[in-house]
C-alpha positions in Angstrom: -7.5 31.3 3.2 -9.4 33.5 0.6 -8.1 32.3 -1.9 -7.5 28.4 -1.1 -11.4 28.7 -0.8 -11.6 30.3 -4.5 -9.3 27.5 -5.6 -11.2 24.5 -3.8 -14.3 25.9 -5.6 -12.9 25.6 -8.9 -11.6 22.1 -8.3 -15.3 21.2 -7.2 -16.7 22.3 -11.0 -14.0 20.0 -11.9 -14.8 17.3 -10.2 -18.4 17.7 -10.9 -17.9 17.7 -14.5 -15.5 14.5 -14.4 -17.9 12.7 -12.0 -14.8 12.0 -9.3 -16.9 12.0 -6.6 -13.8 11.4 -4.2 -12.1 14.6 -5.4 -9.3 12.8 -5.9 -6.5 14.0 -8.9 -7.5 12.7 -11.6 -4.8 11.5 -14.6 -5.3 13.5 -17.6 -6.2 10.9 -20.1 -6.8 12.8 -23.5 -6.0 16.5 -22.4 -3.9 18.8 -20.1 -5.2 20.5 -17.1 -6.7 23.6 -18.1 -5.2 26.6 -16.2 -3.2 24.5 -13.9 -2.0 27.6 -11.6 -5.7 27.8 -10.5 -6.9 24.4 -11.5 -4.1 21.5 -10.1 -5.4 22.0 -6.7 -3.2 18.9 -5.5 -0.6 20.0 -6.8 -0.4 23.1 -5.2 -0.9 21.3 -1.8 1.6 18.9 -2.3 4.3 21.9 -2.6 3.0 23.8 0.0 2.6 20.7 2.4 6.1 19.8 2.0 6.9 23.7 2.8 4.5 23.4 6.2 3.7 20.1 7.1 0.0 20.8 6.0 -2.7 19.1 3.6 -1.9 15.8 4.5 -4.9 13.0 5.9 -5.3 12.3 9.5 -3.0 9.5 11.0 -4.9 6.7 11.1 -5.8 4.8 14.5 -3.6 2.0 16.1 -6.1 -0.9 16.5 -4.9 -1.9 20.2 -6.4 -4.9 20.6 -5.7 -6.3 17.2 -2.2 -7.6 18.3 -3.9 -10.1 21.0 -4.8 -12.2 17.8 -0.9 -14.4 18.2 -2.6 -17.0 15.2 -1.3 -14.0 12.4 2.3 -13.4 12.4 4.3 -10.4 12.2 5.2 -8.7 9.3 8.8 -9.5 7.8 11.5 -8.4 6.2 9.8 -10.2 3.2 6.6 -9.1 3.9 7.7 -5.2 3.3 9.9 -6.3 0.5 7.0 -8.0 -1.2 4.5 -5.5 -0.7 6.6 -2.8 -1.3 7.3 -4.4 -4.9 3.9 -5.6 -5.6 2.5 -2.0 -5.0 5.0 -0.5 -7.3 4.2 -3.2 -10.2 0.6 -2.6 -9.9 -1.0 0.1 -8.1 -3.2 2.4 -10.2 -1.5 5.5 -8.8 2.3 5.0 -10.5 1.4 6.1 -13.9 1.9 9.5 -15.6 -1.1 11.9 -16.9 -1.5 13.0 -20.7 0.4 13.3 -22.7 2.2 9.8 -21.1 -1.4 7.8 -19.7 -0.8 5.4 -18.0 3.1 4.8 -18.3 4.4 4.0 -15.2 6.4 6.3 -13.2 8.8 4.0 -11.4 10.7 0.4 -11.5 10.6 -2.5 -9.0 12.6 -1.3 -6.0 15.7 -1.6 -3.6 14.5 -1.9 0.2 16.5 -1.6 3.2 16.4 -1.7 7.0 18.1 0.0 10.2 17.5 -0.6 13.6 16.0 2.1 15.9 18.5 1.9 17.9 21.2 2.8 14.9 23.8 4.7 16.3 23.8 6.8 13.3 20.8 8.9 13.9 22.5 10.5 16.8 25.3 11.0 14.1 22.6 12.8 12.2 21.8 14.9 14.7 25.4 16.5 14.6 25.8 16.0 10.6 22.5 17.8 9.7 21.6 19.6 13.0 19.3 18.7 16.0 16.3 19.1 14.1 16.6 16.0 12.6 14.1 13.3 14.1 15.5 10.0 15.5 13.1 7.2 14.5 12.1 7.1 18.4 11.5 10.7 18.7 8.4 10.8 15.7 7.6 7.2 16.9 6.9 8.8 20.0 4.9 11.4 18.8 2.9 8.9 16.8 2.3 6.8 20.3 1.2 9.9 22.2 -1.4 10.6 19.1 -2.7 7.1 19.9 -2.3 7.3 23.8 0.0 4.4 24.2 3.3 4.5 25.3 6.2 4.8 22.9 8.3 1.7 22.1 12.3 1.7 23.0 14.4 2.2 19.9 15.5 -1.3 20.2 11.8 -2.1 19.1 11.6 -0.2 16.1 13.0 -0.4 12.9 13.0 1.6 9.7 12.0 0.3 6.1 14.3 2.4 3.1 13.6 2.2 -0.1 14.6 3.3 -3.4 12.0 4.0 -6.5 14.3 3.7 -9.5 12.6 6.4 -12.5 11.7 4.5 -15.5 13.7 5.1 -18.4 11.6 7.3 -21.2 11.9 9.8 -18.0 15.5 9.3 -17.9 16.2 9.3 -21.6 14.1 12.6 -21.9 15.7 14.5 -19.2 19.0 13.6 -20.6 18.0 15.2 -23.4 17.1 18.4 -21.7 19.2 21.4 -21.1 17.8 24.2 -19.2 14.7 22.9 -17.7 13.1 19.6 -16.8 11.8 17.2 -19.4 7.9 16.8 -19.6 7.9 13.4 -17.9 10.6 14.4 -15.7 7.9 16.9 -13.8 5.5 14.4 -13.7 7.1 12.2 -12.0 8.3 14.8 -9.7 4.7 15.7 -8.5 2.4 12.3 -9.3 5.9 10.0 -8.0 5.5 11.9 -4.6 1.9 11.9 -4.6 2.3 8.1 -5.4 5.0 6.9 -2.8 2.9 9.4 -0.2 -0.2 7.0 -0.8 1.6 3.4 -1.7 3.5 4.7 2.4 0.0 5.4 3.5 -1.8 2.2 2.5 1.2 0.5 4.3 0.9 2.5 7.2 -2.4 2.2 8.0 -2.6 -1.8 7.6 0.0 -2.0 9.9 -2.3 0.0 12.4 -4.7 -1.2 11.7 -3.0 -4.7 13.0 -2.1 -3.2 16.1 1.7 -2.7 15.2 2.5 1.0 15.5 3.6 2.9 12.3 4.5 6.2 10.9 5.8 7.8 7.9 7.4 11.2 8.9 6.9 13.0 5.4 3.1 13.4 6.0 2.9 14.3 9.2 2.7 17.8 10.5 6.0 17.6 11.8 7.4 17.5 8.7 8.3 20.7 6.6 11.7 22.0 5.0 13.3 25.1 5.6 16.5 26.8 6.0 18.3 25.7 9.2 21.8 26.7 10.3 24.8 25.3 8.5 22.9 23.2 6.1 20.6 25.4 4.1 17.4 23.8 3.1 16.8 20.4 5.0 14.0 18.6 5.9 13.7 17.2 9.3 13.3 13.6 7.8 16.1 12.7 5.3 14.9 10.0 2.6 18.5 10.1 1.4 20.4 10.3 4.5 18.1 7.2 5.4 18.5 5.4 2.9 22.0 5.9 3.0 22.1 4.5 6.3 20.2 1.7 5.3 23.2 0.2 2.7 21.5 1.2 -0.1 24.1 3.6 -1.6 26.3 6.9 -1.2 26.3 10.7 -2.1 27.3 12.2 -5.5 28.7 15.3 -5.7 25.5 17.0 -6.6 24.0 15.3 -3.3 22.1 13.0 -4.7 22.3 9.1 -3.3 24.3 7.1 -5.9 22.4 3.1 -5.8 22.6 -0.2 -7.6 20.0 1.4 -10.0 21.8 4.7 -9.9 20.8 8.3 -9.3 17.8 9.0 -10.7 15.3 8.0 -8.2 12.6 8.8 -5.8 13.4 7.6 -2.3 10.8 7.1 0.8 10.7 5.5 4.3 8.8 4.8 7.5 8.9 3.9 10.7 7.5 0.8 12.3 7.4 -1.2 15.9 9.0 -4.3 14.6 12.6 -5.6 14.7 13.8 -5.8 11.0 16.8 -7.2 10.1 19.3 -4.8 8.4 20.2 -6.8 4.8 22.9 -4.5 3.3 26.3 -3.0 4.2 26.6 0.4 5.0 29.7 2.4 3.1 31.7 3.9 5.5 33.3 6.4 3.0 29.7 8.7 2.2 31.2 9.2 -1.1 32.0 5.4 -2.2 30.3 5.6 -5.5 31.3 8.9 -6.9 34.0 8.9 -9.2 35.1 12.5 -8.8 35.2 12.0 -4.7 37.5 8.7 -5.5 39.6 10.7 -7.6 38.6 9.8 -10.8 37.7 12.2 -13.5 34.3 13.1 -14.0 32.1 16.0 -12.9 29.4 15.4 -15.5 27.1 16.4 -13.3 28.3 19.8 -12.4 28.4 20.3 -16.5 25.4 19.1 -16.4 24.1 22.1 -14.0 22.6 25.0 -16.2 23.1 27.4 -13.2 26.4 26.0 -12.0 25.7 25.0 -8.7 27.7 22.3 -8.3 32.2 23.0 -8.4 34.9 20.9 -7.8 35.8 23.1 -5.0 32.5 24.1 -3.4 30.7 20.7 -4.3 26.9 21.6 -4.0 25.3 24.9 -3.2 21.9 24.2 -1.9 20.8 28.2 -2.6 22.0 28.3 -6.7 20.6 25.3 -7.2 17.3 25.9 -4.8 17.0 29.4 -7.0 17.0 27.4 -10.2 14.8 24.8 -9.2 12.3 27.8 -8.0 11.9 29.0 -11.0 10.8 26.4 -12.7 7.3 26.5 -11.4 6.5 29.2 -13.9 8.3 26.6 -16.7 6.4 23.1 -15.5 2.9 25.0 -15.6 3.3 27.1 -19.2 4.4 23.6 -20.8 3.1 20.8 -19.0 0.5 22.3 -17.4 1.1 21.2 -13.8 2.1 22.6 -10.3 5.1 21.6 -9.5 8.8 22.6 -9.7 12.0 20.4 -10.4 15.0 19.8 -12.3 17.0 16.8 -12.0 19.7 17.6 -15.0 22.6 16.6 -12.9 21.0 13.4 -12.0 20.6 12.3 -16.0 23.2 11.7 -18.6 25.8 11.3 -16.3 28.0 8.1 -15.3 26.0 7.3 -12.0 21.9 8.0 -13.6 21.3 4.4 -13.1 23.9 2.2 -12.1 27.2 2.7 -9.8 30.0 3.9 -12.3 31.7 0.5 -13.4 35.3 1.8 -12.2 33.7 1.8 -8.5 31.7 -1.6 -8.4 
């Protein structure tokens, strides 16, 4: 705790000499940070909190009464489509730092739903272990927070969606061979800072309008660790989600293969309404990867600099965790940022951004 003090005080000369009186990251608009191991204080918390569950804001408050006012109607499947979209189009927070200012990070969307009461998420449980939440089991924990009583399964529903990366980040991580592209670890640390805040804002409106909400990935339930069978996992899946929501299938590298391909960010909450699911779910996990339809391809096992991804082993989650380790020490010599990330085998390949045209 020494030290996160020593760190915290340093960010607070920073923030006094850029007059960010919220202490908020600031985008680099004409520099880099200046010795980002000690300096790129959210960045540091964003990798830990995704280790521990930590750093993240209080929940906000359900507003119980609010939902006594019948004159404003519930939110929609339009609704979240909509705002989902407009936030991406416009919200200050999806743009990069120097030496990109101000380019955005992500494209418009793809946005799914699945009931609560999916039986999938019991599948889950078996697929990727018991630790997995249903939507009703961190539901519940959110109504307990709020002292209310936790809504059946049948009156929840979750909102998937997809955050296509933009194409400079693409192109330049095509281009790269042992280590992330410069834009490609921004997006990695400002895309999740962004969709963690764009999920937020959502979150609390809906609160804040009596309908209870939650987004898993910043709560302190959420961390990733090694677990039995799987390796690393999470106890909230974006991908296994959104997977379940229609909105695509795995690759071999493990990665969800969309409409808008590959290389994405994905997110997803929880909310007490009864959203219509508008896509068909794949019943083969693997519909849109040539090499698991028998086709030949495995681009993006060339692709991997550490071969962690075989025809006959598919995807080892320790190789490529390794790999993707080290390249905290890379991302903050070059870019001057705190994060880690690779994201090779999700770029020049058949599947970066669109289903392979043999599979469509």
């Amino acid at each position: 705790m020494q030290y996160w003090a020593f760190y915290e005080a340093i960010n607070m000369n920073m923030i006094e000499e850029t007059g960010d009186p919220m202490g908020k990251r600031r985008r680099m608009k004409d520099r880099y940070r200046r010795a980002s191991f000690l300096t790129d204080i959210e960045g540091m918390k964003n990798a830990i909190g995704e280790m521990r569950g930590m750093f993240f804001p209080k929940q906000p408050p359900l507003n119980i009464h609010a939902r006594k006012n019948i004159a404003m109607p519930l939110p929609d499947e339009s609704w979240f489509e909509n705002i989902l979209t407009d936030k991406i189009a416009h919200h200050p927070e999806n743009a990069m730092e120097y030496p990109f200012y101000d380019e955005p990070i992500f494209d418009a969307p793809l946005v799914g739903f699945i009931r609560g009461d999916d039986p999938i998420f019991h599948t889950f449980k078996e697929v990727i272990g018991p630790h997995h939440f249903t939507p009703w089991e961190i539901m519940k924990w959110q109504a307990e927070n709020n002292g209310v009583t936790a809504p059946e399964p049948e009156e929840i529903s979750v909102v998937s969606f997809v955050m296509p990366i933009s194409r400079n980040t693409r192109r330049d991580n095509a281009a790269a061979v042992d280590w992330p592209a410069e834009r490609w670890a921004q997006t990695r640390l400002l895309g999740e800072i962004f969709s963690q805040t764009m999920v937020r804002e959502i979150v609390t409106e809906l609160m804040g309008r009596g309908i209870l909400a939650v987004s898993p990935d910043v709560t302190p339930k959420f961390n990733k660790k090694r677990y039995p069978n799987v390796g690393w996992a999470s106890p909230w899946s974006h991908r296994h989600i959104a997977y379940a929501a229609g909105l695509g299938t795995f690759g071999m590298q493990d990665f969800l293969i969309t409409e808008k391909g590959c290389a994405h960010r994905l997110s997803s909450f929880v909310v007490n309404l009864k959203l219509t699911p508008n896509r068909k779910r794949q019943e083969d996990i693997h519909a849109y990867c040539l090499h698991h339809q028998g086709i030949s391809c495995l681009k993006c096992a060339a692709r991997c600099p550490v071969n962690a991804i075989t025809a006959e082993t598919a995807h080892n989650k320790e190789t490529c965790y390794q790999k993707v380790a080290d390249s905290l020490k890379y991302c903050n010599k070059n870019y001057h940022i705190f994060i880690y990330g690779c994201g090779l085998c999700a770029t020049d390949v058949p599947c970066e951004s669109e289903i392979p045209k043999p599979l469509r």
